[in-house]
C-alpha positions in Angstrom: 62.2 -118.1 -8.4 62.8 -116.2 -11.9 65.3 -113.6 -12.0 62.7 -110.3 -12.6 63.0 -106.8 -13.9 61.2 -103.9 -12.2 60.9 -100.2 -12.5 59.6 -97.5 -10.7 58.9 -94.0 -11.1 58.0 -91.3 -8.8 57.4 -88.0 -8.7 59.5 -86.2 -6.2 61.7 -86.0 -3.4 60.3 -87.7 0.3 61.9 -89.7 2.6 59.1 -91.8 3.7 57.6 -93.0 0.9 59.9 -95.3 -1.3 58.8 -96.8 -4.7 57.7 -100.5 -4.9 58.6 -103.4 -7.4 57.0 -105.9 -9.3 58.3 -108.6 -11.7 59.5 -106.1 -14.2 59.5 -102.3 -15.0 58.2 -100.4 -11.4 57.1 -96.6 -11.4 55.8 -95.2 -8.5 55.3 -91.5 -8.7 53.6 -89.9 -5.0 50.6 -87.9 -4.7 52.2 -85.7 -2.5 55.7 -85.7 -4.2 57.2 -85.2 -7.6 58.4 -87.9 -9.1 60.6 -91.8 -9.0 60.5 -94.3 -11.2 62.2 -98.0 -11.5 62.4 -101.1 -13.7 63.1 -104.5 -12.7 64.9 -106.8 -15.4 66.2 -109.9 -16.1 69.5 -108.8 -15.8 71.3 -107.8 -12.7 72.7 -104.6 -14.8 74.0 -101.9 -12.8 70.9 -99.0 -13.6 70.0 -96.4 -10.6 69.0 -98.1 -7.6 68.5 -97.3 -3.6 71.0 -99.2 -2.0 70.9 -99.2 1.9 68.7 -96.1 2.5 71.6 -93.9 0.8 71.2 -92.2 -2.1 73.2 -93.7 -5.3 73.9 -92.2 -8.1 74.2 -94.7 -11.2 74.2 -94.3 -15.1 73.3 -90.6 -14.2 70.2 -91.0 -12.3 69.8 -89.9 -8.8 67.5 -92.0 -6.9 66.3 -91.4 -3.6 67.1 -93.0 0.1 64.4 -95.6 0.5 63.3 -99.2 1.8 62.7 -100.7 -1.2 65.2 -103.5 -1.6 64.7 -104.5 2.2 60.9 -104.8 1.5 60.9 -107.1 -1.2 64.1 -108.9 0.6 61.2 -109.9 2.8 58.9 -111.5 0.1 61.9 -113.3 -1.1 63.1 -111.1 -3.7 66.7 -109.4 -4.1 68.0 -106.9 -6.3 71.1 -107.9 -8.5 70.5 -111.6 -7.1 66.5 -112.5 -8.8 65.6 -109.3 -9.7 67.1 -105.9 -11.5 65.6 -102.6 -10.1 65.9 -99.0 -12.0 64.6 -96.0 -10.5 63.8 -92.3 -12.1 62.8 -89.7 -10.0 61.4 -86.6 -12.0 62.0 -84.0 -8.8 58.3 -82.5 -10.1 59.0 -81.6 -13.6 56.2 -82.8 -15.9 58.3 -83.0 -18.8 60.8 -84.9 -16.8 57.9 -87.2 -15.5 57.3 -88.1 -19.3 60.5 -88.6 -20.5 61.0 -91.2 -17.6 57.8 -92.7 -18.1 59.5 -93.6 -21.9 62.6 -95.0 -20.2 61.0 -97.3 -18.0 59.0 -99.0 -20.6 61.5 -99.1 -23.4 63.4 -101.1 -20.6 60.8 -103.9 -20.9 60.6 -104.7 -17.7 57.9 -107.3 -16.0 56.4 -104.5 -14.0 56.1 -100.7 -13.6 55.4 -99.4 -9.8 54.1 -95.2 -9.5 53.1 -93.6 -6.5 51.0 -90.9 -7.2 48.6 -89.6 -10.2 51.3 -87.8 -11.5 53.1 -90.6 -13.1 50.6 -93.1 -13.5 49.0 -90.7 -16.2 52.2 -90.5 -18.2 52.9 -94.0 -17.9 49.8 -95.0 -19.0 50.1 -92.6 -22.3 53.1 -94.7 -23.2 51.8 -98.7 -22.3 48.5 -100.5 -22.0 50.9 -103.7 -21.9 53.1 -103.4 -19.2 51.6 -104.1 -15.8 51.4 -100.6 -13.4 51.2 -101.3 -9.3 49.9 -97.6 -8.2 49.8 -96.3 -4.5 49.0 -92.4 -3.6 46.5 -92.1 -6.4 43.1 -90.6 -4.6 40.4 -91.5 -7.6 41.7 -93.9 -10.2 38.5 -94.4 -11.6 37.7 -90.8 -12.3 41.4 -90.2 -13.4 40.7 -93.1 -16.3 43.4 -95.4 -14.8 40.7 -98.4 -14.0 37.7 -99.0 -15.5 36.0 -99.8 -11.5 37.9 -100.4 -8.1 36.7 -104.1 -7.8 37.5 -105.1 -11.7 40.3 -102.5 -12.7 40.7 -104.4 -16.1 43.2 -102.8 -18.4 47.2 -103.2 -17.1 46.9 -101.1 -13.8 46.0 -102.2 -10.5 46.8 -100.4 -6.9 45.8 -99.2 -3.8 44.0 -95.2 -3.3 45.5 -93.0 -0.5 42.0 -92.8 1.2 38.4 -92.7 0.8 36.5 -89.2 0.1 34.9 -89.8 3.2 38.5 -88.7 5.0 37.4 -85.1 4.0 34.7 -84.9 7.0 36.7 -86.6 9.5 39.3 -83.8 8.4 37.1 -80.9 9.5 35.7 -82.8 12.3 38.9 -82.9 13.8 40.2 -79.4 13.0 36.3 -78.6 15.2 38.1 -81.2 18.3 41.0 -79.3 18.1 40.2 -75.4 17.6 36.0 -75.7 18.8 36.1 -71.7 18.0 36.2 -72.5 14.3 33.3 -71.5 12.1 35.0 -71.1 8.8 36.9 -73.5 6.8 39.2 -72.6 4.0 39.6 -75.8 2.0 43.2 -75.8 0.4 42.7 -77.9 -2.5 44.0 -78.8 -6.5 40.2 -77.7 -8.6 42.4 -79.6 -11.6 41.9 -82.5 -10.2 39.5 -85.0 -10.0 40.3 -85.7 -6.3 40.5 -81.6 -5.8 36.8 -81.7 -6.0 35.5 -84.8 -4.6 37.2 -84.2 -1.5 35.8 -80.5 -0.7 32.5 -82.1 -1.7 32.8 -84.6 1.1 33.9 -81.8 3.7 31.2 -79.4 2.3 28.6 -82.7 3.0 29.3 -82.6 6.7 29.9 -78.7 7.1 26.4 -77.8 8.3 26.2 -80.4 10.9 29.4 -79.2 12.8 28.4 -75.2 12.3 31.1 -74.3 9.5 31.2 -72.8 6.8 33.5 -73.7 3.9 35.1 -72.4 1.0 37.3 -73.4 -1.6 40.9 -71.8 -2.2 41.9 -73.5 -5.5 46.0 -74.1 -5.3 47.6 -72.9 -8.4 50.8 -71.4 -7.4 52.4 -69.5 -4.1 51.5 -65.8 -4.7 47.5 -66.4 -5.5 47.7 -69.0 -2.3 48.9 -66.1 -0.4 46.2 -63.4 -1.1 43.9 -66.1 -0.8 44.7 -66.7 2.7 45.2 -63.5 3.8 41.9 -62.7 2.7 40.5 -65.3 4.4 42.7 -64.7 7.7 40.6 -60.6 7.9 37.7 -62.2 9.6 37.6 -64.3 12.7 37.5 -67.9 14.1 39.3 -69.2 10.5 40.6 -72.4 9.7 42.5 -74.1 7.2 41.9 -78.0 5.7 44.5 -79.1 3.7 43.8 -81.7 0.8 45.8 -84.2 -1.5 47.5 -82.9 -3.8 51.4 -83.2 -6.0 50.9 -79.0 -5.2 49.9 -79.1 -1.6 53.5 -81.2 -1.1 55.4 -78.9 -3.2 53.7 -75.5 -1.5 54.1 -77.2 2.1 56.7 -75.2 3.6 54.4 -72.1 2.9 51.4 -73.5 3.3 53.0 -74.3 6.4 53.9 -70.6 7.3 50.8 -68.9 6.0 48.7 -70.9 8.9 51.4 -69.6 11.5 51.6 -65.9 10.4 47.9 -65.9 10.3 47.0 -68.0 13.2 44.8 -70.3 11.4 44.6 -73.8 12.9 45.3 -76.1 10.4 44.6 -80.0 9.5 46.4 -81.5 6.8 45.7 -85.1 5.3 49.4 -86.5 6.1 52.1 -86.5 9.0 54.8 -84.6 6.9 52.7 -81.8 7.8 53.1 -81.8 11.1 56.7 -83.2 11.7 57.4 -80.0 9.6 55.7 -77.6 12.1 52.2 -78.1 11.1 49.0 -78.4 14.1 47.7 -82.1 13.5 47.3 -84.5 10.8 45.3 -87.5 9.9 46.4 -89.3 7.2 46.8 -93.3 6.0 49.7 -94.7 6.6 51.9 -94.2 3.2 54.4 -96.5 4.5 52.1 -99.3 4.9 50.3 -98.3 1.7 53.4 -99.1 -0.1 54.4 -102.6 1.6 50.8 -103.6 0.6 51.8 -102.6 -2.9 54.8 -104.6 -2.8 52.7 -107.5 -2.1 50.9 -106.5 -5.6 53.9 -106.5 -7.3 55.2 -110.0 -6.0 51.9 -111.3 -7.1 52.4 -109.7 -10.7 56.1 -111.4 -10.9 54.4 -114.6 -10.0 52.1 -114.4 -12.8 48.5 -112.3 -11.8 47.4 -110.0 -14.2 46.4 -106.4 -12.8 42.9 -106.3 -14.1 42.1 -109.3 -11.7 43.5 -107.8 -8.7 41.0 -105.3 -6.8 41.8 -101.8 -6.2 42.3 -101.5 -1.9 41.8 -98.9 0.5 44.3 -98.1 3.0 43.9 -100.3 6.4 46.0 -98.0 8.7 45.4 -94.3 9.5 47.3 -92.3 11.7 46.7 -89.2 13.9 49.5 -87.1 14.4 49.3 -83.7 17.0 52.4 -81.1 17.5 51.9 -79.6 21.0 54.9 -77.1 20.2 52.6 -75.7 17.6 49.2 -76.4 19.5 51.1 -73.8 22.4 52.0 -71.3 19.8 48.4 -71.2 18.8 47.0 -70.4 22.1 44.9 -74.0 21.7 44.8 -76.7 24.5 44.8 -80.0 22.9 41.6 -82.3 24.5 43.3 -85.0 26.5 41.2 -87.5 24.9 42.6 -86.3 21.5 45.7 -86.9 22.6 45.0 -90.5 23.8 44.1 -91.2 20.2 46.9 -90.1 18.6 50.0 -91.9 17.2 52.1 -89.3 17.7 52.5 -86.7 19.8 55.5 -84.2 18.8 56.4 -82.1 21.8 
């Protein structure tokens, strides 16, 4: 097997999703994060790597704790034996992103993983050459990365974090959970792409379940806050959280506002809820990104990326926090419960 060079690039701090490799340069930047990247080279050079789920700091790049070696380790690949990984991680600074974005492909590397639109945009600016395994990213094809999910052409290839369709199920759920709920507040990103097509796809099912839903565009914390509390002055609210790089970075309040104002809340991944949030249901980002792995060994092994299909996720999980269930007044159906993945108590 060829000694390879990977990079990856992603776009902020999480400790459950890690950036992938492929043979060569490997960005990964997350959807819900801010901002890693990494290249893989011929050399086994020591550049800014994870290294046993610690964080290392090498050639002045901090790089966060992750799985990454131990994943490819079990597709046959190890870093500094027959390939070189280098990580960036941009900690949600756009300029950062781009400068990083640079880096990875002046390193020449085989292959360039990003997690997330927010550095698959940047990295895309800089190469059209160097082949880009994406994971996180909601709409490639609307976003300009692939040309159509089954043919991506081009140099970038991936997997989406879900299908619109996840939007419904979203307010479905938060209608299981809280059945006194007859308005929705959609928390969304109206910047994006994704921002739209996702309160579409709740806004398509909204008459059927009896609520009615409106938009709260996410820009930054103090407009998110009078949005909300206006919301919160009439009764039998609820919040729907969607993907977004700003819905991660505004969790913690997001988070709080729902509490202070007793609005249940669904959000479209577990962090959510490990962090104190009502229920979640999500793809599984972990197994997103060993699936994109799997892209990358293909790439070192010679596949181009505009052959290789853009996939949907394959494992979705359903995530409940009774502590915060109790502190809502809200009794949890027991067949909601047998469905989920995990219950935090």
């Amino acid at each position: 097997m060829p000694h390879a060079k990977l990079s990856l690039a992603r776009r902020g701090p999480s400790t459950h999703e890690t950036p992938r490799v492929h043979h060569g340069t490997c960005s990964c930047s997350d959807v819900a994060n801010r901002g890693v990247g990494a290249a893989v080279g011929t050399n086994a050079s020591d550049r800014g790597v994870f290294c046993g789920g610690r964080r290392r700091e090498r050639r002045g790049h901090t790089v966060p704790p992750g799985g990454v070696p131990a994943w490819f380790a079990a597709i046959g690949w190890s870093d500094g034996r027959n390939i070189q990984i280098d990580y960036r991680w941009g900690g949600g600074n756009a300029a950062l992103i781009r400068r990083y974005a640079e880096e990875l492909v002046a390193l020449s590397p085989d292959v360039i993983f990003s997690s997330g639109a927010a550095t698959v945009a940047p990295l895309l600016q800089v190469t059209r050459t160097v082949p880009i395994v994406f994971a996180g990213v909601v709409d490639p094809v609307g976003a300009g990365f692939v040309d159509n999910l089954a043919r991506p052409g081009g140099n970038a290839t991936g997997f989406i974090l879900f299908e619109y369709s996840l939007g419904g199920k979203l307010l479905e759920l938060l209608k299981q959970v809280a059945p006194s709920v007859t308005r929705a507040a959609v928390i969304r990103d109206a910047a994006l792409s994704a921002g739209t097509g996702q309160f579409g796809a709740i806004q398509s099912v909204a008459p059927s379940l009896g609520v009615e839903v409106s938009p709260v565009n996410l820009r930054d914390a103090p407009e998110l806050e009078g949005a909300i509390a206006n919301f919160a002055r009439s009764l039998n609210g609820g919040l729907i959280v969607t993907s977004s790089a700003l819905a991660v970075r505004n969790s913690g309040l997001i988070i709080a506002l729902a509490a202070r104002h007793k609005l249940p809340a669904v959000y479209y991944r577990r962090q959510f809820v490990i962090d104190g949030g009502l229920i979640s249901y999500g793809p599984d980002i972990i197994d997103q990104n060993r699936r994109a792995a799997g892209y990358v060994d293909r790439m070192l092994k010679g596949e181009k990326p505009g052959d290789l299909p853009v996939r949907a996720p394959t494992k979705y999980e359903l995530i409940v926090n009774l502590k915060t269930a109790k502190a809502f007044g809200l009794d949890v159906p027991p067949t909601l419960l047998a469905r989920a993945d995990e219950v935090i108590e």
